[in-house]
N, C-alpha and C positions, 0 to 999 in steps of 0.2 A: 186654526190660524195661530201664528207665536208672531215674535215681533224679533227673530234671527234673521237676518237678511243679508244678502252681500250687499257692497253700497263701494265703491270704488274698487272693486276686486278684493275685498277685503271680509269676511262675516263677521257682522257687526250685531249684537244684542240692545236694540232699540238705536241710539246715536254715536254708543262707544262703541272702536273697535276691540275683538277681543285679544289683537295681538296685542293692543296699549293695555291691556288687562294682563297678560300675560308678561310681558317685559317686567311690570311693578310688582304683580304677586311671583309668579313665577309658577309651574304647572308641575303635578294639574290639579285642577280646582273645577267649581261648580260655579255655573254662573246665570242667575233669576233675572228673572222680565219685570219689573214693576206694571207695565201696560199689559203684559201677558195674566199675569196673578187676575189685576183687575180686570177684566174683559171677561175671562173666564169664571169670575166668579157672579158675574151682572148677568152671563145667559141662563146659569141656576135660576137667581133671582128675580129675573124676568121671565122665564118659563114657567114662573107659579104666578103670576101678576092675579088679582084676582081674590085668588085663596089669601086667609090668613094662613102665614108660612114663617118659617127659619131657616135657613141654611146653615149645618152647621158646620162646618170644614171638618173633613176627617184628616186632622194630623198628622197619624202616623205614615201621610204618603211624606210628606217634609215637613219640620216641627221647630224650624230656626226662628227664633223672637220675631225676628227681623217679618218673616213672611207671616208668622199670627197675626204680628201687630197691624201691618198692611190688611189684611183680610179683613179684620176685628175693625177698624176703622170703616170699613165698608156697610160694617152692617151684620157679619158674619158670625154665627155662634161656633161654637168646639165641638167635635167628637172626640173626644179620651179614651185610652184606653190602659192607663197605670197612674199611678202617682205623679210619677215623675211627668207625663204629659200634665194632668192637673195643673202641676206646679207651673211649669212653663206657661201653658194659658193664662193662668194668672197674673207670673208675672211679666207677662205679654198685655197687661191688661184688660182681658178678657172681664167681665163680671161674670159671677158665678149662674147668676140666672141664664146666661146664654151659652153654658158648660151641659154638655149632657155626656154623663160615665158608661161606656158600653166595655165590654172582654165581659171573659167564662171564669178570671181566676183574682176579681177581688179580694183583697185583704182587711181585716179587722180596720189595720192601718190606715189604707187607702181610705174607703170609705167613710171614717171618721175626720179625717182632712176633709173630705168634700164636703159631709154636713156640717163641721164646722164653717170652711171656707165660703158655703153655698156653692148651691148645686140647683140644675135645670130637672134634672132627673136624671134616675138611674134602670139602665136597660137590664132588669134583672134575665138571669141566663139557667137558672136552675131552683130548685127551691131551697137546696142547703145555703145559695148565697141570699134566697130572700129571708132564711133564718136570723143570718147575720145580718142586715141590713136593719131587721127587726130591733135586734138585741143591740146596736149600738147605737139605733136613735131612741128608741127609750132609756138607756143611760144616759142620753144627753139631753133629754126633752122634750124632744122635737120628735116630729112628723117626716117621714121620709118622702118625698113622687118619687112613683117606680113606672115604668111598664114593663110587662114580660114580654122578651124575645119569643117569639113563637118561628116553629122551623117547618115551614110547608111542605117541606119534600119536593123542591121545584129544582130539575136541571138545568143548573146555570148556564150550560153551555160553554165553559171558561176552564181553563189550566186545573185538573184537581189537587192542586195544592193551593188555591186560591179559590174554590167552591165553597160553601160554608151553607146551603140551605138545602142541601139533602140530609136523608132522615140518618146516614152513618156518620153523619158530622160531629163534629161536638158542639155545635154552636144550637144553644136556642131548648125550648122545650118541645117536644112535640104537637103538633097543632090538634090531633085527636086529645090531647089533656087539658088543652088549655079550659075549657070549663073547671074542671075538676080545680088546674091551679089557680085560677083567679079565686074561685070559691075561697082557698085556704089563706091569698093575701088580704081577700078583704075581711077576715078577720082578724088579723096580727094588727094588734093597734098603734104599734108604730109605721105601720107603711101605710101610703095613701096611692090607691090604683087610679091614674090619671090616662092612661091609652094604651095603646101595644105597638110593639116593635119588631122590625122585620129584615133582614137582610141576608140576600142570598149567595152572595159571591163577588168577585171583583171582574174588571175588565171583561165585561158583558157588551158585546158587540153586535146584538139584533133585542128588538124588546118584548118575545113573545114569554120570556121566561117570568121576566116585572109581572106582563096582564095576569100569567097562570096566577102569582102570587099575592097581587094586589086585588085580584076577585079575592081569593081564599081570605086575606084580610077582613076586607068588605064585608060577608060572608060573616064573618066572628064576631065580627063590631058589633051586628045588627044582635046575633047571638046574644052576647054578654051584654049588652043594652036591656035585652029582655029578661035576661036574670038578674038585672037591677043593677050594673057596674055603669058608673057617670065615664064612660070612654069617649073622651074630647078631643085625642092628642092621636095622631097615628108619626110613629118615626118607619120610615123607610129604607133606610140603609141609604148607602152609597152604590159604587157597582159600575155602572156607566165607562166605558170601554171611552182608548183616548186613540188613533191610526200610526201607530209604533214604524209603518213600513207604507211610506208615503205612495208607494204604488197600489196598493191592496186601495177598498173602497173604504169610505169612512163608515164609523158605527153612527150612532145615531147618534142627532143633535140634541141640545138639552132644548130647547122648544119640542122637540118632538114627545122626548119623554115627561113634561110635564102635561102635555097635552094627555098621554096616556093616563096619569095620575088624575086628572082632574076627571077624564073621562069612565073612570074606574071606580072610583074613591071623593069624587065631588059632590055626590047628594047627602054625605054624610054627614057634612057642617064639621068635617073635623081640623082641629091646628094642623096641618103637615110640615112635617122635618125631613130634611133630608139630609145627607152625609157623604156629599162627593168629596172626595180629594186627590184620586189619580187625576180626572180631569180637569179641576183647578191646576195643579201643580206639573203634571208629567211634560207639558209640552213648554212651561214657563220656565226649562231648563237644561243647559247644556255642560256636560261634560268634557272641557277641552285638557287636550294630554299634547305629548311631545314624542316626536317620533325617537328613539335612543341610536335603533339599528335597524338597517333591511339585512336581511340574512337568507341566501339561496339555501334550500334545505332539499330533500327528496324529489322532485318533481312540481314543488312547491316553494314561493317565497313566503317569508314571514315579514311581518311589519312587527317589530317588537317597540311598543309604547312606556312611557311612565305612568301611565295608571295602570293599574290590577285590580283584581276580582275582588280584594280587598275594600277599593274605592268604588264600585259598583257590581257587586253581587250578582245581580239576575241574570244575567247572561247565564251563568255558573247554575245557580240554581233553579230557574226556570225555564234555559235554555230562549231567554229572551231575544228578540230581537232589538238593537240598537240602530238606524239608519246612523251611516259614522260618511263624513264629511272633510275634503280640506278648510282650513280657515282660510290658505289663500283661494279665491277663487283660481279655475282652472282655466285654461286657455279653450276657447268654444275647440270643440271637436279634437280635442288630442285624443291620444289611444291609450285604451286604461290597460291596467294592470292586473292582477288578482293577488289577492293574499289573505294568509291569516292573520288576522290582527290579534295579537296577544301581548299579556304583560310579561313583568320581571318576577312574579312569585315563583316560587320551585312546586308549583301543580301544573299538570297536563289540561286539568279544568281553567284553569288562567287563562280561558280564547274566548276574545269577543264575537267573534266572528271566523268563519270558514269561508275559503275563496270567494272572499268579497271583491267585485272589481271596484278600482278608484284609478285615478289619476296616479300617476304614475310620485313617488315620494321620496325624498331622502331624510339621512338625518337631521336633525333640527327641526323639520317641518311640523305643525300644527293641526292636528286634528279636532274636531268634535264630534260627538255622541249625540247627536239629537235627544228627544224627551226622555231627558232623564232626572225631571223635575221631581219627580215622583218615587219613592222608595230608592235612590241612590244615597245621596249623605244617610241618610237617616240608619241604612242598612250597614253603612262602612264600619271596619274594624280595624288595630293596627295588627294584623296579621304580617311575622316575618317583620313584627319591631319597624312596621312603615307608621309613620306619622296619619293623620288623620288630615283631610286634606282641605284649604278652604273655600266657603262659601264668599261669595260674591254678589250683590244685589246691585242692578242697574234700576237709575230711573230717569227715561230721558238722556242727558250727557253726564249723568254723575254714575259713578258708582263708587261703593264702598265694601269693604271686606267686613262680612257679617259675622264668619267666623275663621280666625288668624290660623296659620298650622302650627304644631306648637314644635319646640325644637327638641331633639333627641334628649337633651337632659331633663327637659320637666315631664316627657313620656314614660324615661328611666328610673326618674325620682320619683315617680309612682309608689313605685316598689318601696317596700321595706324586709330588711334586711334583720332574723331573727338575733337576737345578741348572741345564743351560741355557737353561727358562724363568724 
């Protein structure tokens, strides 16, 4: 469920319309649910009711102040995965105890920001990074929480570019080693082994892949318990699939999945984490564009918009689907149209879609992107010297520009220019 609705022929994001959105900023831009964020993130937190638990938002689906802070106010801890997220959480005001550091390719750097900044723990991904993790919290005194990512070889069932818990991944240790590598964290006396860590993939739309993986957990917990490791804490990943294409069936609810969890992984007495963030985010946001041109082409029309692949990637690169929408509502029962929907980059990969029918459209008209909460701004680039485009956060009848576009000079002024030209 989102809170995009028509409401006088018009689709409106909770009580604003977003052509009065549109008119003031001007397109295209992104635009978040404040009722959507929170709803979405109360089913997490209600689906573990019971267990001692965390939620921790996996950022890198959207990472605007704006939406941490909102989350973070809820109750919500961070998944990180660079510095630069750290930073943002922080100064989103996050506390660090509710920060937890996961990727394969931390830095000296990084990692010394977080223990100084405080940190929840860190999802160690290999051993050379728990080397370093080692060696910079005894130069600084302190004691590191780690757990180690362990990779069960489980088929996600999801896009393999977005698979991450089979054994040719890069993510994670082996789950046949894991003995072996706890043995060698629990002797480096700057890290402290507080649980293990696990996650298999993103947009996961049935849960028998979770059970494979969370017995195998289970399974290891009990393990390294017995070889004397104090394992309290299980993080889980994220993963949890959000209905991109409103006719297909929905994947599963977050009641469902923590029912799984608790029924898997609940005798353990352990803290559970988890790390949603497609599903928080994906559906608490829409990508509205502006039609430029219709253009009859080969046996084919084109819908040519002002957003590109630039402004949301996955189509391009995942070959995702976007349900794409008029803002005005349609007249019941007109006869729709078909076309491509593409932008104005100079790639042939520039197409949101292939003979999509809609309502029939002209210039000026108003499109949106449905759930494209999720890995859109976050992904954008100014590919072809396009501005970067803004965020917009509703709440109720307010809404505010979360982040402005910036103008071709301060994108320009970037640059520097060597003194020998």
């Amino acid at each position: 469920m989102d809170h995009f609705l028509y409401r006088d022929g018009v689709l409106h994001a909770e009580d604003v319309a977003l052509t009065e959105i549109a008119a003031q900023v001007g397109t295209p831009f992104y635009c978040y649910s404040t009722a959507t964020l929170t709803r979405h993130f109360r089913l997490f937190d209600e689906a573990l009711d019971g267990m001692d638990h965390l939620v921790c938002y996996a950022m890198k689906a959207a990472s605007n102040q704006a939406i941490l802070k909102t989350l973070a106010d809820l109750g919500a801890g961070m998944d990180v995965v660079s510095g630069g997220e750290y930073a943002r959480a922080v100064a989103a005001g996050v506390p660090g105890d509710r920060i937890v550091f996961s990727g394969v390719g931390k830095t000296h750097e990084e990692i010394r920001a977080a223990l100084v900044g405080g940190i929840r723990q860190f999802n160690v991904e290999s051993e050379p990074e728990m080397a370093v993790i080692d060696e910079v919290a005894q130069s600084l005194g302190v004691v590191a929480p780690i757990t180690v990512r362990v990779n069960p070889d489980v088929d996600a069932k999801t896009h393999a570019k977005i698979a991450t818990g089979k054994s040719e991944n890069k993510f994670g240790i082996p789950i046949s080693r894991a003995r072996e590598v706890y043995a060698h964290a629990a002797s480096l006396p700057g890290l402290k082994v507080i649980g293990i860590d696990v996650h298999i993939g993103s947009q996961l739309t049935e849960l028998e892949p979770f059970r494979l993986a969370y017995q195998k957990v289970a399974d290891l917990t009990e393990t390294l318990r017995a070889d004397g490791h104090d394992i309290r804490r299980l993080d889980l990943g994220g993963g949890l699939g959000i209905p991109y294409e409103r006719s297909n069936s929905a994947p599963p609810l977050p009641i469902e999945y923590g029912a799984l969890i608790k029924e898997t992984l609940g005798h353990l007495g352990c803290e559970i984490e988890i790390e949603p963030g497609r599903l928080i985010a994906g559906n608490a946001g829409v990508l509205v564009s502006q039609v430029i041109y219709v253009k009859s082409g080969e046996g084919r029309d084109f819908l040519i918009v002002d957003a590109a692949m630039n402004d949301l990637i996955r189509p391009a690169m995942y070959e995702a689907h976007h349900d794409i929408v008029p803002v005005v509502e349609p007249t019941a029962g007109i006869e729709q149209a078909r076309y491509d929907i593409v932008g104005p980059v100079c790639e042939t990969g520039d197409t949101f879609a292939r003979q999509r029918d809609l309502p029939p459209l002209e210039a000026s008209d108003l499109i949106a992107f449905r759930s494209a909460g999720a890995y859109g701004a976050v992904m954008a680039s100014e590919y072809n010297s396009r501005p970067l485009i803004p965020e917009v956060l509703v709440n109720g009848d307010q809404f505010a520009v979360i982040r402005r576009r910036p103008t071709f000079d301060e994108m320009i002024n970037r640059d520097t220019i060597p003194p020998w030209l």
